[in-house]
N, C-alpha and C positions, 0 to 999 in steps of 0.2 A: 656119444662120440660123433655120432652124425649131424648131433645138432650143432658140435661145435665146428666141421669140418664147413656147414652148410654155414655160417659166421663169418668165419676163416675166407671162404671163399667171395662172399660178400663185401669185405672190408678192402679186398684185392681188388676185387671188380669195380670198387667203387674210388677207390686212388687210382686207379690206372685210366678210370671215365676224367677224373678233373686232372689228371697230369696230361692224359689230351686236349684236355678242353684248353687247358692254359698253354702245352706248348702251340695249338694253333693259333691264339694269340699273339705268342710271342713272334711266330713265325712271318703273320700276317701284319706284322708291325713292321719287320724289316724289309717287307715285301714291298709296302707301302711308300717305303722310302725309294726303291728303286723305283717304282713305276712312278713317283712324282718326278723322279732325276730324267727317266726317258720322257715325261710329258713334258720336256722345259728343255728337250735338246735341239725340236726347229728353234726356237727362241734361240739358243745359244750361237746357232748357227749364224745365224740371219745378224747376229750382233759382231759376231768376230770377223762376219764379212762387210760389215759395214767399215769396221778400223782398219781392215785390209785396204779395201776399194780406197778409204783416205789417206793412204802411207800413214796410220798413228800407228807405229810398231809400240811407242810405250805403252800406250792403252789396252793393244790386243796383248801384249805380256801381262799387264796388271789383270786382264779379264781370266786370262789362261790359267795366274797363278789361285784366283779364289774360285773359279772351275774346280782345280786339282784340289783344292781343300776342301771342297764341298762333296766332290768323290770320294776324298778319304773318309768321310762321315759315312756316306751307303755303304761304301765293298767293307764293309765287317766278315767278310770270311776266314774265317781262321783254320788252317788246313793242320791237322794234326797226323794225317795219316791211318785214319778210320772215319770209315763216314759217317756211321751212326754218331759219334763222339761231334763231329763237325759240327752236324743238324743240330743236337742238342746244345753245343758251349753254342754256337752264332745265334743262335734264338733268342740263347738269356744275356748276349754279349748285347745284344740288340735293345732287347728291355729294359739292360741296365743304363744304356745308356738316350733310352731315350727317359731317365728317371734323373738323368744329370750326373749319371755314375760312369769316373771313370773307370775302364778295366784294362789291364796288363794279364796280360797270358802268354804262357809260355809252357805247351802242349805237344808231346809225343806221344803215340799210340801206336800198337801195330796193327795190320790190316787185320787181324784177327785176334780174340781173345776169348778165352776159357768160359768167362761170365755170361751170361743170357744179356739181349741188348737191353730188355725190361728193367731186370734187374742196373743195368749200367744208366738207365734214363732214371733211376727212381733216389739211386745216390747221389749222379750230378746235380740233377733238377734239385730236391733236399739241399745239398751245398750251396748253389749258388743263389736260392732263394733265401736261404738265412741270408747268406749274407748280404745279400740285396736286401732284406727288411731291416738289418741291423744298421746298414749305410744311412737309410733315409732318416733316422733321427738325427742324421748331422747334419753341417750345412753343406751345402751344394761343391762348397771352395774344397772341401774337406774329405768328399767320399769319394771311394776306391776301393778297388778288388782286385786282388792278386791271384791270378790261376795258375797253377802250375802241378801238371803232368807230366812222368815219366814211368819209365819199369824198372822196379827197383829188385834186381835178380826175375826172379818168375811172376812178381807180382805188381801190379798196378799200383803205382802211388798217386794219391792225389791232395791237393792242399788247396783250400780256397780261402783267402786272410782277408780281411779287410780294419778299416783303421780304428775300426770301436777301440776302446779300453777292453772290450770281454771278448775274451779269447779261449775262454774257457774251452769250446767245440775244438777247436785246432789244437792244444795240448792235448786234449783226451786221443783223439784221432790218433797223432802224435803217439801215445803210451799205448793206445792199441797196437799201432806197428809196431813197434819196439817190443811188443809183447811176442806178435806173433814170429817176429823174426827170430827169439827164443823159443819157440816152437810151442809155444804155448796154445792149447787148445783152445779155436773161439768159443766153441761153448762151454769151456771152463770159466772164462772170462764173463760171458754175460752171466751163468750161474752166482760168481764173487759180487758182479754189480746190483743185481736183483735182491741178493741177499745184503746186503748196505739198507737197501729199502725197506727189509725187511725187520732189519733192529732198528729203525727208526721208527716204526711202525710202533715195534714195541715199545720202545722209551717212550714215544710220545703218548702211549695209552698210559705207562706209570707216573708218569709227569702230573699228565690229566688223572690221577688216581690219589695224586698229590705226596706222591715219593719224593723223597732226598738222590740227591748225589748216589750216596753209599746204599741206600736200598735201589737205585738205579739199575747200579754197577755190579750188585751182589745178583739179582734175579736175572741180569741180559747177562752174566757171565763176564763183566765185559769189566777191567781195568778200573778204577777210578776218575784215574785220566781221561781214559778214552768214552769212557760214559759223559764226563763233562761236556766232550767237545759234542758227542752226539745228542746230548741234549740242548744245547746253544742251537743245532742245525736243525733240529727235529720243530722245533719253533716258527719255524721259517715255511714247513710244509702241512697244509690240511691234511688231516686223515683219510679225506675222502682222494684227496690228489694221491698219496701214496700207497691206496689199495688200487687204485686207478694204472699205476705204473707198474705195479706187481702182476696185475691181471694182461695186460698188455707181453711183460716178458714171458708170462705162462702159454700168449700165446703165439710168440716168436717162436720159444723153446718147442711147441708145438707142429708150427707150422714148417721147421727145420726135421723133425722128426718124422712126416708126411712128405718129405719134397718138394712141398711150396717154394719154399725158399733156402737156399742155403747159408751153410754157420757164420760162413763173411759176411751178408747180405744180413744176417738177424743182426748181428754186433754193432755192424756199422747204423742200421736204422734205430738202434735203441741211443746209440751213441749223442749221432744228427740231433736227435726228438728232445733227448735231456740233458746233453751237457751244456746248455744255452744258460 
């Protein structure tokens, strides 16, 4: 147990080293933008007072107007009403768009909330970094990310969409809430999805065993039907990738059970990691 806790612990300290490392990246990218905009403000000066000194009022308008739009590119701050939330969405609002990604956000938080902020940087970051990697296989004309935050009764909701065709992670997200607002226990929930993994696991050893359909379906317990469809999907994944993802929920389940993390904070990361 010790070895697994000393693991456990490991795996945490070493996501939460590169979710720093990267958001100071991110951070230092938007930074960068500002201290170029103040390095280039005697310049701007010294130009608008030139069009002054000559009566060109059309010129200092036209200079004023792509001023203002080049502002608009630095002040990415996006004020949601929690600061940690802030620092995190403007970081990766930053990133995304110095990636050629537009982003639309539309973000409410209160100054306080129930969740650890760790926990609150390790779903956003996950969120919006999917979907920053899913954008960049399109073209530049095409990519975009939708945020959008609010509380939805006592709870946080959050949505990060963007224009792929897979949207697979936002439906799932999606059926989690919907779950939970039936009261449905998170860790009943990731128990049902691990166990999916789990009859797959098996089919795909009877498969490989060179079973039929109907001896599929007789030895997982499982429908005729429904052994078909599992067998079609069990194709799709190595055995090593689905011991891999079992061993992983064994030690969410775990790490919820020691107060590493809690039952939201597991569902949600199993969720992010595999419904892609």
């Amino acid at each position: 147990m010790r070895l697994l806790d000393k693991l456990i612990d490991k795996r945490i300290a070493q996501y939460q080293s590169g979710l720093l490392t990267a958001h100071y990246e991110e951070m230092e990218n938007m930074y960068s933008q500002v201290r170029g905009w103040r390095h280039d403000y005697r310049n701007h000066i010294q130009v608008l007072g030139s069009y002054a000194q000559a009566g060109d009022l059309e010129s200092l308008k036209a200079y004023l107007k792509e001023l203002r739009a080049d502002l608009e590119l630095v002040d990415t701050m996006l004020k949601t009403g929690n600061k940690m939330t802030d620092v995190i969405l403007n970081g990766k609002i930053s990133l995304a768009k110095s990636r050629d990604i537009t982003v639309r956000a539309d973000a409410h938080v209160p100054v306080s909330l129930t969740t650890s902020e760790i926990d609150l940087c390790i779903i956003m970051g996950n969120l919006f970094d999917n979907a920053i990697e899913a954008c960049m296989a399109l073209p530049k004309e095409e990519r975009l990310i939708r945020v959008y935050m609010d509380m939805k009764n006592t709870q946080l909701y959050m949505s990060f969409t963007n224009t792929t065709a897979q949207k697979k992670q936002k439906k799932a997200l999606e059926l989690y809430y919907d779950l939970l607002a039936l009261k449905e226990p998170p860790m009943r929930i990731l128990f049902l999805m691990i166990r999916q993994y789990r009859i797959l696991l098996q089919v795909k050893g009877l498969l490989k065993a060179g079973y039929g359909r109907k001896e599929v379906a007789s030895k997982a317990g499982l429908h005729p039907f429904v052994a078909g469809k599992y067998m079609d999907l069990a194709k799709r994944f190595p055995s090593g990738e689905l011991r891999a993802i079992m061993e992983e929920g064994a030690d969410l389940e775990q790490s919820v059970k020691t107060g590493r993390l809690t039952d939201h904070l597991a569902v949600e990361l199993f969720l992010v990691k595999y419904s892609l």
